[in-house]
Residue, then its C-alpha position, 0 to 999 in steps of 0.5 A: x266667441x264666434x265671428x261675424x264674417x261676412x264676406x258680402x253685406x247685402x242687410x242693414x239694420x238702423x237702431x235708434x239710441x239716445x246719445x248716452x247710450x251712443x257714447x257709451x257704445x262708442x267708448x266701448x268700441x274704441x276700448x276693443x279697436x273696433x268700430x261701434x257697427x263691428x262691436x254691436x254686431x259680434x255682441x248681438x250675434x253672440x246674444x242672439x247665440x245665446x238666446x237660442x241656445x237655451x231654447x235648442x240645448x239642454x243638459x242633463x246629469x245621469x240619472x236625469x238622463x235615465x228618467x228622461x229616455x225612460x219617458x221617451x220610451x214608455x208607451x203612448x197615453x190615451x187622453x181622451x179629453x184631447x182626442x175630444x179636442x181635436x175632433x171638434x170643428x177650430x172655432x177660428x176656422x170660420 
């Protein structure tokens, strides 16, 4: 798991919770010898990680591979309907 570290902090960020929650994160700060800012920092940027991955990494097998570069590959489709689109004038550019 990546680290936070930080040399200068210059941004803080305020989260409210209810004192249940405070508890629970206390606890689990204290159960990794860390401080509650320290643990909720390094499991939101590993979240955060996480989240973006999904949206910048994908795997495929082989043969999906092969379909995938065949796509990418094949000549350009008319589409003459977005064509017609793009020529009429934004109805939000008024």
């Amino acid at each position: 798991m990546p680290q936070a570290s930080v040399k200068t902090k210059s941004a803080r960020i305020d989260v409210r919770v209810s004192a249940r929650a405070k508890d629970t994160l206390q606890q689990a700060a204290r159960q990794t010898n860390r401080t509650v800012s320290e643990f909720l920092l390094e499991a939101g940027l590993a979240a955060a990680q996480d989240a973006l991955a999904d949206r910048r990494l994908f795997t495929l097998d082989a043969k999906r591979w092969q379909q995938f570069q065949a796509l990418l590959d094949r000549p350009p489709q008319a589409k003459p309907r977005l064509a017609k689109l793009l020529r009429e004038p934004s109805r939000f550019a008024r």
